[in-house]
N, C-alpha and C positions, 0 to 999 in steps of 0.2 A: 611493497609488493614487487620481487619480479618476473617479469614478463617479456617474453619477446617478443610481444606485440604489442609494448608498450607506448602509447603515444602514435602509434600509425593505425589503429585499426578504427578509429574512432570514437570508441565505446569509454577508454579511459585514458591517463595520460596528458589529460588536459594540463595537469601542474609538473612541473622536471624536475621540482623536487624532492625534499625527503619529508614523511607524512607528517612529522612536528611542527612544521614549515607550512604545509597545507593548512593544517589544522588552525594553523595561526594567522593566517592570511582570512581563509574565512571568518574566523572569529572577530577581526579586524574590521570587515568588511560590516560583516550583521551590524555589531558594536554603533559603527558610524552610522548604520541606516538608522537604529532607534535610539543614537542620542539625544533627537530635540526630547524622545519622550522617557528616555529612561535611561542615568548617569551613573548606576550604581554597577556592581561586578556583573557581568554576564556570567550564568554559567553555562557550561562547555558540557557538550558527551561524545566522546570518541566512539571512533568503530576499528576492530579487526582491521590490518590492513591490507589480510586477502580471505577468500571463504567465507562471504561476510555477504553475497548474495543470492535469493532464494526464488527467485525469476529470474529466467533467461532468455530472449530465443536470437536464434541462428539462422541465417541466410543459407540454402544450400544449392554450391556454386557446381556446376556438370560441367567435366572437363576431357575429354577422353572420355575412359572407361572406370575415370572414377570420379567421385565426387565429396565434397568439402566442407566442413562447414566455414560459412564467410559473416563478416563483420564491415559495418561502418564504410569506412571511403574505398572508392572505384579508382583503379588506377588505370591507367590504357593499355596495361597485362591483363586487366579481367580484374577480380575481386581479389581482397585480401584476407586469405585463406590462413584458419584459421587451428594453430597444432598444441593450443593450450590455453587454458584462460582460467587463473586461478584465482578471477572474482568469486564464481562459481561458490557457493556451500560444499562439501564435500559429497552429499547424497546425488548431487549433479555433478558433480565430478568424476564419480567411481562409474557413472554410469554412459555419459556422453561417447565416450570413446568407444567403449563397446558396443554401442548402438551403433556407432556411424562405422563399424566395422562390420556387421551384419546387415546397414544397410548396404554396402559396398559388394556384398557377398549375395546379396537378393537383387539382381539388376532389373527382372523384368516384375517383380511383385513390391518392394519396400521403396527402392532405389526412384522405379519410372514415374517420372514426372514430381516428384517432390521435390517442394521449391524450400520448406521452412522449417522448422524445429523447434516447439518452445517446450520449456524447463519447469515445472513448477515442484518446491520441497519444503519438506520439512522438517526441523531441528528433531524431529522424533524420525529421521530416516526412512519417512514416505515419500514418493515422487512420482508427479504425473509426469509423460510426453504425449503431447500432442502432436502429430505431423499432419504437415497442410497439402495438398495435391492439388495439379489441376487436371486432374481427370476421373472419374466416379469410380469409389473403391467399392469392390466387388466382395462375394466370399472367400475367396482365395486369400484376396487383401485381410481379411480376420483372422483368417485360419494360421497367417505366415507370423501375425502380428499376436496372436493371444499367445503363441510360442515364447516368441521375442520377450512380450511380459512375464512367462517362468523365467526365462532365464535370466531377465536383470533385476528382477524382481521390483516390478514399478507396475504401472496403470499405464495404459494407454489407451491415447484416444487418434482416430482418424477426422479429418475434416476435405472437407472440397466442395465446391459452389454448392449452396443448398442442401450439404448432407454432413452430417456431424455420424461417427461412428464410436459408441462408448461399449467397452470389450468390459470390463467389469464397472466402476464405478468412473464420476466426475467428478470426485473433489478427493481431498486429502484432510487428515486429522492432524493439526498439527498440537500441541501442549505448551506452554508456555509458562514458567514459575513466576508472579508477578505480586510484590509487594508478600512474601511470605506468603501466597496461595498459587494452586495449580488451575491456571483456564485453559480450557478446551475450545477448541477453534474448527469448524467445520468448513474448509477453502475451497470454494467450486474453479474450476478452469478456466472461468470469463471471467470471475468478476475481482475486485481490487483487494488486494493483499500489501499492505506495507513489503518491500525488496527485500529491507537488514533488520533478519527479526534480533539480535542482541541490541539495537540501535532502537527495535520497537519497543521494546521491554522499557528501557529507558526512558522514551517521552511518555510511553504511558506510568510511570513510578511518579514521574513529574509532575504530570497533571492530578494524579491519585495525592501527592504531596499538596500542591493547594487546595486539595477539595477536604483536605480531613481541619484546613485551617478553619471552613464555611462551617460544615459539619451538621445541616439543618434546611429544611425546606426540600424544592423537586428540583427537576436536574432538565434541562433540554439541549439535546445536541442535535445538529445540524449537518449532514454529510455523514452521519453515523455509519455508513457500508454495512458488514458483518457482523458489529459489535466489539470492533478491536478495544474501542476506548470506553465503550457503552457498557461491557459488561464489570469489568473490574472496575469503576467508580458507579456502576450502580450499588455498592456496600455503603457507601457516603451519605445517600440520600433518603430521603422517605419515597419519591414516585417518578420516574424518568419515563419522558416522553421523547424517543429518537427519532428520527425523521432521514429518508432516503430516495432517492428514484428511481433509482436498479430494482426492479423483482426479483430477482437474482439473489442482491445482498441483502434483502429482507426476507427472503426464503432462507439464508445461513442465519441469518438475526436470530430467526424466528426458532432455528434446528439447534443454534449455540444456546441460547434463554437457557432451552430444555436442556440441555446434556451440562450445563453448570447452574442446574436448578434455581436456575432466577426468576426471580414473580413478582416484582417490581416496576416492568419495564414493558410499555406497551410503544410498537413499533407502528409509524404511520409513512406511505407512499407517496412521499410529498415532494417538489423539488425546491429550494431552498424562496424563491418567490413566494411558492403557492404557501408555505409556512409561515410566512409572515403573511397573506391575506386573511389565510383561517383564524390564526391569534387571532390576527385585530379587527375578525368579524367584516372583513370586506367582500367574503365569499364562502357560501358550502360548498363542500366539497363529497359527495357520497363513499369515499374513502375515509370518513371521520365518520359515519354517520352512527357507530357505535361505540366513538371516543366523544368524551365531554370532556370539552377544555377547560370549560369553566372550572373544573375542581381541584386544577392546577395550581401552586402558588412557587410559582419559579423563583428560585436563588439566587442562581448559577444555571449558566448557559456556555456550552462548549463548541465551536464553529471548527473545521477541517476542512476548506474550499479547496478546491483545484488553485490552479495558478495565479488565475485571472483574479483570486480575493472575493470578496461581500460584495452583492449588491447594495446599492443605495436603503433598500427597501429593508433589507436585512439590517444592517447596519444601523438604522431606525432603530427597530424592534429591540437590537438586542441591548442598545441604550437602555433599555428602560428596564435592564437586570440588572442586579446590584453585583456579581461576580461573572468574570466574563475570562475562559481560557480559550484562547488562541491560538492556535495550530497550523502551521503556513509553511506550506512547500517553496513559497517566495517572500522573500525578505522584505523587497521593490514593494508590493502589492499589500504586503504587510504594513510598512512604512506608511505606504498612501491614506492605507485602512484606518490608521491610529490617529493621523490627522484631523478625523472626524469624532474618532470615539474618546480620545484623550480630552473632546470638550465637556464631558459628562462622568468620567472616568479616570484612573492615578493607575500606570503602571507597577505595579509592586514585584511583580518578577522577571525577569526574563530572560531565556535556554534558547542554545543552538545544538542542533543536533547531526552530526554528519553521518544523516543516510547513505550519502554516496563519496566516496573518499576516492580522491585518484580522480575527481571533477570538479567544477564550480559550484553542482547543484550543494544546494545546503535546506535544511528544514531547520524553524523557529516557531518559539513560542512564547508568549506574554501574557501574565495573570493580572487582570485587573480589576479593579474597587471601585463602585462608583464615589463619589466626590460628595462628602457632605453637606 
């Protein structure tokens, strides 16, 4: 990728040099963290090495009589202002500019007081902007902004303390061709979207590739959001029980089921604790109280934690599934995690995935069997 704000603005540039090298360095890296538990080939998924991200957002720096969008590190000139960034998707591309050219053009209505700018698109050439204020937008503020929306033809939303302003809709439709079928994806503005959706495509193929090895019993995931991974490996299974804490992303759960006619799949509001109390009968919950677990006979169990990895309590639980996919934004956390689980368990596959190229960050995944 390049950039002339490569490596200063903070956002990427972390590696100098060329992205085979990257690629390989990470690879290296994952490789060693799960060699005590697994010796065999990693395999590897590239990403685009620009236009390859689908969230954005943007600092906006007020300088004079005009303003910026700004990124990452502070210098003692003020911010580092920002005149291209071909991470960006293209649907965020074509449109950034022209925005921040009409905001520049509205001083006292788009311009006053906006501090932020996020980006959200999709591979099907929808896109929201959100802009953030600190000060309470008015009518005038809609009236200047549902303009703004003909003419770059996107969504927009307002925000500032306490008041959210949605001028036609909050989320976007995005489409995705996965494993020879088409899912449909309903992405609201708050809640979590994988960044690289050709990078998404990918781990979900991966995961969908060990589940057709199982091919029998129910399915439980763990951090399910939206249904990124829920919906296209619920074809795998006979009953999938997914579990989430956002209302948010079980409200898309719930809106993606219907719009890719899935009836398999009953979604529960649980945070990854409270999932393992209810299994193991250590607490009800009135958010279950018209799911029966009991009629479950789990397989395969699919976990997506944040950073930090499994809880101990978790980690338990999912010991006691006989196939177990692993999904991990941290390698470190991951490593730790298998420590535990490798005593009940045989790694048999395992994928690195480069969500974020032109960084350190890396996502991994490992399929496991328990141990006969």
């Amino acid at each position: 990728m390049t950039c002339k704000h490569f490596g200063t603005c903070g956002s990427c540039g972390l590696y100098d040099t060329n992205y085979e090298e990257q690629l390989k360095s990470k690879e290296q890296r994952v490789s060693a963290l799960l060699n005590p538990f697994f010796q065999d080939t990693l395999e590897v998924f590239d990403s685009p090495t620009s236009h390859y991200r689908a969230r954005a957002e943007f600092r906006i720096w007020h300088e004079g009589d005009r303003c910026d969008y700004a990124m990452g590190n502070i210098t003692k000139d003020g911010a580092i202002n920002i005149k291209e960034c071909p991470k960006v998707i293209e649907p965020i591309e074509r449109r950034m500019w022209k925005l921040l050219d009409k905001i520049n053009a509205s001083p006292e209505v788009l311009k006053r007081k906006l501090f932020a700018v996020e980006f959200l698109a999709t591979t099907t050439d929808e896109c929201l902007v959100t802009m953030l204020y600190h000060r309470k937008l008015d009518d005038v503020w809609s009236t200047e902004a549902k303009l703004l929306e003909g003419y770059l033809k996107c969504k927009i939303m307002g925000r500032s303390r306490k008041q959210k302003v949605i001028l036609s809709d909050e989320y976007l439709t995005e489409k995705l061709d996965i494993d020879g079928k088409t899912f449909t994806y309903i992405q609201y503005e708050s809640g979590f979207t994988q960044p690289n959706p050709v990078v998404n495509v990918k781990m979900i193929e991966w995961a969908i590739t060990q589940a057709k090895k199982i091919g029998t019993g129910d399915f439980l995931e763990s951090y399910c959001g939206l249904g990124n991974f829920t919906l296209p490996l619920s074809h795998y299974f006979d009953k999938v029980l997914a579990t989430e804490i956002s209302k948010r992303s079980i409200h898309a759960a719930l809106k993606n089921c219907e719009l890719n006619k899935v009836h398999n799949i009953t979604f529960a509001r649980l945070a990854s604790e409270e999932m393992t109390e209810a299994l193991n009968g250590k607490r009800e919950f009135t958010r279950l109280k018209d799911i029966d677990l009991k009629r479950y006979n789990f397989s395969t169990v699919l976990v997506d934690p944040p950073r930090a990895g499994l809880d101990t309590g978790t980690i338990t639980l999912i010991s006691t599934i006989e196939n177990i996919i692993y999904i991990s934004c941290n390698p470190e956390t991951l490593a730790r995690d298998l420590e535990t689980l490798t005593k009940t368990h045989k790694v048999i596959e395992a994928a690195m995935y480069d969500q974020f190229p032109h960084t350190t960050h890396v996502e991994s995944g490992v399929f496991l069997q328990k141990i006969l």
